[in-house]
ROPASE-912265 format. One line per 5 residues: number of its first residue (from 1); their letters; for each residue x, y, z of C-alpha. Coordinates in steps of 0.1 Angstrom, whole numbers, plus 2048, in hexadecimal, padded with zeros to 3 digits. Example, Ala and Ser with C-alpha at 12.3 -4.5 7.8 and 13.67 -1.06 7.14 Angstrom:
// residues 2
1	as	87B,7D3,84E ~ 889,7F5,847
//
This chain:
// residues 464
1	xxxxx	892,72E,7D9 ~ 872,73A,7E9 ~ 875,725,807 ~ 89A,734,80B ~ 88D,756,804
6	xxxxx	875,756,81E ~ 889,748,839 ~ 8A2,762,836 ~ 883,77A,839 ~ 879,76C,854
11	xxxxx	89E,76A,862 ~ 8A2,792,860 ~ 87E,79B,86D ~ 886,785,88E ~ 8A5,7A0,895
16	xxxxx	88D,7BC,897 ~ 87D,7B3,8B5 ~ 892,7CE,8C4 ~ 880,7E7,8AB ~ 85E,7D9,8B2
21	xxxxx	85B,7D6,8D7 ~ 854,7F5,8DF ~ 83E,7FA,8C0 ~ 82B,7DD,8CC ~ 823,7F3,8EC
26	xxxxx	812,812,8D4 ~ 7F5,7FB,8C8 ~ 7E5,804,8A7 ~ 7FA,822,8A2 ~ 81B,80B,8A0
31	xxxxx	80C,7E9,88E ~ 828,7D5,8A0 ~ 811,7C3,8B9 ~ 7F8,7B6,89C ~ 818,7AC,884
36	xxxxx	825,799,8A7 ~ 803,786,8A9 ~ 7FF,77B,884 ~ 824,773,885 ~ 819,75D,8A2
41	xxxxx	7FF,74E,88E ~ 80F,744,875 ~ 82A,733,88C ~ 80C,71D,899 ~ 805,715,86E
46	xxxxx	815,6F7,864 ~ 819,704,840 ~ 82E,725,83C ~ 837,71E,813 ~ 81F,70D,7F9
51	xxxxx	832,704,7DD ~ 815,6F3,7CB ~ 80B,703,7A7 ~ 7E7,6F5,7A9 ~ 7D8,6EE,7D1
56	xxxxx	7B5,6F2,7E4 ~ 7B2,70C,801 ~ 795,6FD,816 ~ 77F,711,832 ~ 787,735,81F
61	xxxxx	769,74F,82E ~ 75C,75F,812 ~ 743,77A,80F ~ 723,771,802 ~ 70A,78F,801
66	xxxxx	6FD,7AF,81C ~ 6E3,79D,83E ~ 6C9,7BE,83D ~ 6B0,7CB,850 ~ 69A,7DF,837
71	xxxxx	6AF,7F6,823 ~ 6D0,7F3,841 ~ 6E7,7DD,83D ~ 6EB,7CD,85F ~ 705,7AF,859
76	xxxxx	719,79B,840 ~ 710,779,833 ~ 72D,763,833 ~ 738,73D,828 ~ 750,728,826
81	xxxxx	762,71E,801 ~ 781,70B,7F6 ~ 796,721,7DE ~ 7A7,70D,7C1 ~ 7C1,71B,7B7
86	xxxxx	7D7,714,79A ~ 7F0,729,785 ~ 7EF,745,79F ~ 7C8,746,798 ~ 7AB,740,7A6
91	xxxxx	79F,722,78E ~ 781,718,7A6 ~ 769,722,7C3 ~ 75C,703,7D0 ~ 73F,70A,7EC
96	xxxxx	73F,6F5,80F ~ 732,6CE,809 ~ 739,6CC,7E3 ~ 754,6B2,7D4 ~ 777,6C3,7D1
101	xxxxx	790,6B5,7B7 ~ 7A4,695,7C2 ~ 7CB,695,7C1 ~ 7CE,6B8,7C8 ~ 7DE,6C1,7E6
106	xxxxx	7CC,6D3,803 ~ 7CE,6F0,81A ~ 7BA,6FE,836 ~ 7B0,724,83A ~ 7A0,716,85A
111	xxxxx	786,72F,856 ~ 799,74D,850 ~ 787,76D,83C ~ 798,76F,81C ~ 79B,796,80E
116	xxxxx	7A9,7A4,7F1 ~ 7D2,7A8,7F1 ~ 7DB,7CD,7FB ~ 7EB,7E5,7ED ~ 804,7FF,7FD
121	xxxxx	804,81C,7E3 ~ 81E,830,7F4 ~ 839,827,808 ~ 863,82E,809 ~ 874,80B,80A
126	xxxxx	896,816,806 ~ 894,82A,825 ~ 88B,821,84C ~ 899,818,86E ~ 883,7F7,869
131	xxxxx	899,7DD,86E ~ 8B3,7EB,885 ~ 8AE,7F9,8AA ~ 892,80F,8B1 ~ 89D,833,8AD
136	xxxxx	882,850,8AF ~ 881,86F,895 ~ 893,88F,8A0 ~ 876,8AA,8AD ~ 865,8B8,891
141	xxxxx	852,8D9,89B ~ 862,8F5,88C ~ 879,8E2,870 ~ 86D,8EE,84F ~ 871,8D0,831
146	xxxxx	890,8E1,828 ~ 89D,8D5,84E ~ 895,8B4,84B ~ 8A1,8B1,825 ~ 8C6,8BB,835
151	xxxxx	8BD,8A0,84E ~ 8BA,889,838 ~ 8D8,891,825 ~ 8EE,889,843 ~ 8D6,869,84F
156	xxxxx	8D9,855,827 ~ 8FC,849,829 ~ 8F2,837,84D ~ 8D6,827,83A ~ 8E1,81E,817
161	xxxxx	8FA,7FF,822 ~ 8D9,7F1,82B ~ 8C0,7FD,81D ~ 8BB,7DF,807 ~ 8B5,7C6,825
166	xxxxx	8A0,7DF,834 ~ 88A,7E2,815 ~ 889,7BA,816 ~ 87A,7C3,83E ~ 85F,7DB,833
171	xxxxx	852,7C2,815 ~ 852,7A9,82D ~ 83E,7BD,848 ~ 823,7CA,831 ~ 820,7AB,81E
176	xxxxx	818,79D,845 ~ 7FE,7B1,842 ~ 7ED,7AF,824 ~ 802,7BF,80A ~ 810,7AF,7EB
181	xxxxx	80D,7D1,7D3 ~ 821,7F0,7DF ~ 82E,814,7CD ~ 84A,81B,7DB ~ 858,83B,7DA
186	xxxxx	883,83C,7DA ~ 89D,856,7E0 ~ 8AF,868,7C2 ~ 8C5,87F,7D3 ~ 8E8,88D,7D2
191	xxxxx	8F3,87D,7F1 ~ 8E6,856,7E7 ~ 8E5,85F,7C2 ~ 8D4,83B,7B1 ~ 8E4,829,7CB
196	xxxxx	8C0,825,7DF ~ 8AE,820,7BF ~ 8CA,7FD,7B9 ~ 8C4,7F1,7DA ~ 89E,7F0,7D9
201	xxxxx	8A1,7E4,7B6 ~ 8B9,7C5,7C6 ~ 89C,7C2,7E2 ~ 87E,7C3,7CA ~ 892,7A6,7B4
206	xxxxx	894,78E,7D6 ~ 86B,790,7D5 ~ 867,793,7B5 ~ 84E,775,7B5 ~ 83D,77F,7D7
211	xxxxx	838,7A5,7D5 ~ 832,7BA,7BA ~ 840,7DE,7BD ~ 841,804,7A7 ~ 85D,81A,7AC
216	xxxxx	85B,840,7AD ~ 879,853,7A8 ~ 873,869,7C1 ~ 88B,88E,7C1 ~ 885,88D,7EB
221	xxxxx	89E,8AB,7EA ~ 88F,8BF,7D0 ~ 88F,8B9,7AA ~ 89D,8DC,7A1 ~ 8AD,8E2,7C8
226	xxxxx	8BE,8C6,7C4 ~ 8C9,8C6,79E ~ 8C0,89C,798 ~ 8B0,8A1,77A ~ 8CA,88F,763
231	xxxxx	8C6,871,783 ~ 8A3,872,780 ~ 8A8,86A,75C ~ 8BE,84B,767 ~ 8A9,843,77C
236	xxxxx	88B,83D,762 ~ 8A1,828,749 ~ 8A6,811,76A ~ 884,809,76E ~ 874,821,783
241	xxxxx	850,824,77B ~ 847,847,785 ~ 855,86B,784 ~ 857,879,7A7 ~ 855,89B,7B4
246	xxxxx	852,8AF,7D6 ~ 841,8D5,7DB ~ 849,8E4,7C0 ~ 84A,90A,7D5 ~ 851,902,7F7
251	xxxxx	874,8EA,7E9 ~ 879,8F3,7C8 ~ 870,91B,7CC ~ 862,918,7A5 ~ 83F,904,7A2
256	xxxxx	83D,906,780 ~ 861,903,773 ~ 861,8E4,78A ~ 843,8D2,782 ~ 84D,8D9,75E
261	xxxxx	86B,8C7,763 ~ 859,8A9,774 ~ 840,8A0,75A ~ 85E,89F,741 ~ 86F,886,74C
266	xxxxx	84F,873,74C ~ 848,880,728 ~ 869,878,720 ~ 86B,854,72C ~ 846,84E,725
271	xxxxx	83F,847,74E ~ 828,854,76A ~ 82B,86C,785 ~ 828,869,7A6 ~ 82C,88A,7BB
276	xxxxx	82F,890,7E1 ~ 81B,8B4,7E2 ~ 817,8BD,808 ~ 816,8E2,803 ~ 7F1,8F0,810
281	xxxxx	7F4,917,807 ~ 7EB,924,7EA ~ 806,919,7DA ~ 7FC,8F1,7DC ~ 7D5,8FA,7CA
286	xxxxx	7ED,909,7B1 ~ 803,8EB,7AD ~ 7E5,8D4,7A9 ~ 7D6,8EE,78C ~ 7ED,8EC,77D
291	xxxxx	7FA,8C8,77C ~ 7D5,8C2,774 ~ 7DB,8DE,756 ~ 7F8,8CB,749 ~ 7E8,8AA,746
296	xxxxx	7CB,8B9,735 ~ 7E3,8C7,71C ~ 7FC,8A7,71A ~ 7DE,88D,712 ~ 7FC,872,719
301	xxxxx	7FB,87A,738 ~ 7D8,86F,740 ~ 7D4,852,757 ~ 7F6,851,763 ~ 7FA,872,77E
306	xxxxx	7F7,86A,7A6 ~ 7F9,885,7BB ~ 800,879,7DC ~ 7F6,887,7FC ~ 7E9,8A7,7E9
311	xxxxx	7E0,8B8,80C ~ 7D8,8DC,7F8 ~ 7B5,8CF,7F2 ~ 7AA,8D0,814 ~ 7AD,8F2,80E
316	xxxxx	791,8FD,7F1 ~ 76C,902,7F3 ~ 754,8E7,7EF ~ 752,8F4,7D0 ~ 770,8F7,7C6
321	xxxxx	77A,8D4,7D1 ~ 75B,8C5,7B9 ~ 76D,8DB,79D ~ 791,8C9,7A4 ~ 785,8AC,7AD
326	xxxxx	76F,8A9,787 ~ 791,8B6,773 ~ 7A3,89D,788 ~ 78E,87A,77F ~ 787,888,75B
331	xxxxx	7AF,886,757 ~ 7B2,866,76D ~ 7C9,877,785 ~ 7CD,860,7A6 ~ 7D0,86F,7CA
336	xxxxx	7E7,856,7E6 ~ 7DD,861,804 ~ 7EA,857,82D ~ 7C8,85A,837 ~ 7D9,875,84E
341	xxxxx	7C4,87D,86E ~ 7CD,89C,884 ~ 7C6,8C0,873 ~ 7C3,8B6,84D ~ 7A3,89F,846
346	xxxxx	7A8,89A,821 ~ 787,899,810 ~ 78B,873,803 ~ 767,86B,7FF ~ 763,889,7E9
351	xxxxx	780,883,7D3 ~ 76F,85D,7D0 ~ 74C,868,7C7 ~ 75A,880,7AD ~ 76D,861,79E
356	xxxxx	78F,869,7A7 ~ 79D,847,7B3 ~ 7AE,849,7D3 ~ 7C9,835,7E3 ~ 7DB,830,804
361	xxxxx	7FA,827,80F ~ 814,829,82E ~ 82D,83F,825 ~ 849,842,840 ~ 84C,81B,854
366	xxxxx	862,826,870 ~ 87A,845,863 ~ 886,863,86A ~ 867,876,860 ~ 84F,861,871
371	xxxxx	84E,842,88D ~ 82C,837,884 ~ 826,825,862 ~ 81A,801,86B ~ 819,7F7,845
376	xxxxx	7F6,7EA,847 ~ 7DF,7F3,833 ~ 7C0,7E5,842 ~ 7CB,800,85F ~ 7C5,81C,846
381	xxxxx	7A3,80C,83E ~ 79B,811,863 ~ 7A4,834,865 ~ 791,83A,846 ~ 773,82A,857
386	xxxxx	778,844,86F ~ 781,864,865 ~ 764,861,84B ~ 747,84D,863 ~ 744,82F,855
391	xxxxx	73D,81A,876 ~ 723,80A,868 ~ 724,7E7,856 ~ 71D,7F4,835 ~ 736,813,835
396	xxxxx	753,7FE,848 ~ 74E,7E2,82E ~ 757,7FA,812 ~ 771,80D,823 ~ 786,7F5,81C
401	xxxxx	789,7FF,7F6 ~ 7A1,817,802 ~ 7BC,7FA,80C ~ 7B3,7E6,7EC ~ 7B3,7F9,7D0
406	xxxxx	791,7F8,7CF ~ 78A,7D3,7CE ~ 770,7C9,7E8 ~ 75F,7A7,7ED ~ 73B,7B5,7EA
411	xxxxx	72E,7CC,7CF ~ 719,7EB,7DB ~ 6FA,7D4,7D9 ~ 709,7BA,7EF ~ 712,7A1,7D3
416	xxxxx	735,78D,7D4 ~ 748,7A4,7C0 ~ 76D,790,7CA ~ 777,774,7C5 ~ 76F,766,7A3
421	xxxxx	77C,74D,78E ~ 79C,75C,778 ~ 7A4,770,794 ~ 7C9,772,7A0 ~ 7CB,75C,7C2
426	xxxxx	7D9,77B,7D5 ~ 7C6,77F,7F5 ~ 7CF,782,818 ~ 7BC,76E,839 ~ 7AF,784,856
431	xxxxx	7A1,774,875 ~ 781,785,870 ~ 759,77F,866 ~ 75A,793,84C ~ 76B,7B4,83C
436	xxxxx	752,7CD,84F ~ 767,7B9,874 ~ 785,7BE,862 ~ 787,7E2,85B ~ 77A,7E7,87D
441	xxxxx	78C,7D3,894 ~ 7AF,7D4,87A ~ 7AD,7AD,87E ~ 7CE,79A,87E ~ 7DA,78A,85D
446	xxxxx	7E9,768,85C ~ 7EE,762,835 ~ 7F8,776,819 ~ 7F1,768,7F8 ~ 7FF,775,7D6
451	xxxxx	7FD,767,7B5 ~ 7F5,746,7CA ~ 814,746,7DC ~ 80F,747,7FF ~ 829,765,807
456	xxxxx	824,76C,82A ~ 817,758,84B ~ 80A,738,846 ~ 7EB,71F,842 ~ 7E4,6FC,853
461	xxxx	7EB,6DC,83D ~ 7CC,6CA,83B ~ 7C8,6A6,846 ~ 7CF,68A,82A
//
């Protein structure tokens, strides 16, 4: 079945050369050209499917410790290991030279850098052009949200007949990169009503065993505006993970009475929330206040409230912004951010000293609200790198928390931090020296492992 699954993966990806041609052309901004060169790479593998429950991966680079001059860290020791892997774990590290187990059988990472799988913690599967023939948003300056929501209202009965092949695209493309955990936000609206919520479930289903994925029921037309809160409900008894919600003023016209609404459904049905907040006046501080408020005075909520892209806080004080950024770790409130460049610079490092976690994702792949998303994550690791100056080895090194959910291979004091033994074999292969080159130069991948299943590119059978 897995063999049959990806074929057909790869089947539907080769028909969007069309879409990715001119991508190719755009260079980091579009992803395409990297994706065409691991997809190459993997075409020169002679193993695209492991079906082994217990193998060796030889010649993995693994990080060892920080090379420093004084107190600088000036490079990054690396080796090479053979990965044992059995039950979707990692049940051994065995270093260069030493006697690996006999009757097991053998692949070759051929010196590859192993990093930790990625995670994409904010993406739309159930909508994009990715897939069928490249087609460029309408011009956005002067449409207000309310523009493109009617937009979008005329554009979802084009996409929904295939929207679940199209999903099967995007999980495919991001898992080429790195990605085998994804939050994917999906369309509750009067026009599509649960039907884009049954086709990313079918989608999600096909990979169940190759991608794991959350599901935010996301009101992309307004909770109140759009009168879905009895679909929202639905929505949570099918399986959807998270509440969504979208600016509360500028959509709904009622901050309060909306974001009331919001957390309760997810009081109601005992799930998260997930909001998109894009509003920067006034009224998005206000939101954020008071989202943090109602946490503080739902304790049920704790731990389970993202605000995503939360663009209000590049707004307040210094001071302020160490006030919202305390209220926001002491209730364990998560921020998804773009890593947007242009006018906004959100204050990321902040938010992560003050023990907010942070996360990134791609958001649009190819839609009508934006041409750019790439779905790879390592990409948001390099803009990170340099929006916040980390061009050093050190700083790039640990930039690339941001793509990982905060797994990195070396701990703060240069000590192997990933992989251990009991570890889940999910990891991808970068054509790099080490994770400090990889940020940097967004190496190509040309494996994706999850759960020990090789789920993407492939990996050279070793000689018997």
């Amino acid at each position: 079945m897995h063999n049959a699954v990806s074929q057909s993966r790869r089947a539907f990806l080769s028909r969007t050369g069309q879409v990715t041609t001119a991508a190719a052309l755009a260079g980091l901004t579009g992803g395409m050209s990297r994706e065409a060169a691991a997809a190459d790479c993997a075409s020169e593998a002679d193993v695209t499917a492991i079906t082994d429950n217990h193998y060796l991966l030889t010649d993995v680079r693994l990080e060892d410790g920080f090379e420093r001059d004084g107190d600088i860290v000036t490079g990054t020791r690396t080796s090479l290991n053979t990965l044992e892997i059995k039950d979707g774990k990692i049940a051994a590290l065995h270093a260069a030279g030493t006697t690996l187990p006999s009757g097991v059988p053998v692949y070759q990472a051929s010196g590859q850098l192993a990093l930790p799988k990625m995670r994409d913690m904010h993406i739309h599967l159930d909508k994009t052009f990715y897939g069928g023939p490249w087609k460029a948003p309408l011009p956005r300056q002067g449409k207000t949200i309310m523009d493109m929501i009617a937009l979008e209202e005329k554009l979802l009965p084009q996409l929904l007949p295939t929207s679940e092949q199209r999903a099967e695209g995007l999980i495919a493309l991001i898992q080429s990169k790195g990605s085998t955990v994804a939050r994917s936000h999906c369309n509750i609206d009067p026009v599509s009503g649960l039907k884009s919520l049954e086709h990313l479930k079918l989608a999600l289903e096909k990979h169940k065993d190759s991608f794991d994925c959350e599901i935010v029921a996301f009101p992309q037309h307004g909770l109140l505006h759009s009168k879905v809160d009895g679909l929202m409900r639905e929505a949570m008894q099918m399986g959807a993970a998270y509440v969504g919600g979208l600016d509360p003023t500028n959509v709904d016209s009622a901050m309060e009475k909306s974001l009331d609404a919001m957390f309760q459904i997810a009081i109601d049905s005992g799930k998260g929330v997930d909001i998109h907040l894009h509003e920067t006046s006034p009224a998005g501080v206000a939101a954020i206040d008071y989202m943090i408020d109602t946490v503080e005075k739902n304790p049920v909520l704790k731990d389970k409230v993202t605000i995503s892209h939360a663009f209000a806080l590049t707004t307040l004080s210094p001071e302020a912004l160490d006030e919202t950024a305390a209220r926001l770790a002491a209730n364990g409130m998560t921020i998804a951010s773009t890593v947007p460049i242009g006018g906004l610079t959100m204050p990321l490092p902040q938010l992560s000293k003050a023990g907010v976690f942070v996360m990134t994702g791609t958001d649009s792949v190819i839609d009508h609200w934006s041409p750019f998303g790439s779905g790879d994550m390592l990409e948001k690791a390099y803009l990170y790198a340099q929006l916040y100056r980390g061009s050093d080895e050190y700083h790039l090194s640990r930039s690339l928390a941001i793509s990982t959910g905060g797994i990195l291979p070396l701990d703060a004091d240069g000590n192997r931090a990933w992989p251990k033994i009991g570890d889940e074999a999910g990891f991808t292969l970068a054509s790099a020296s080490c994770s400090a080159e990889a940020v940097a130069r967004v190496s190509p991948r040309s494996a994706t492992f999850h759960k020990g299943r090789l789920v993407s590119g492939g990996v050279a059978k070793a000689s018997s």
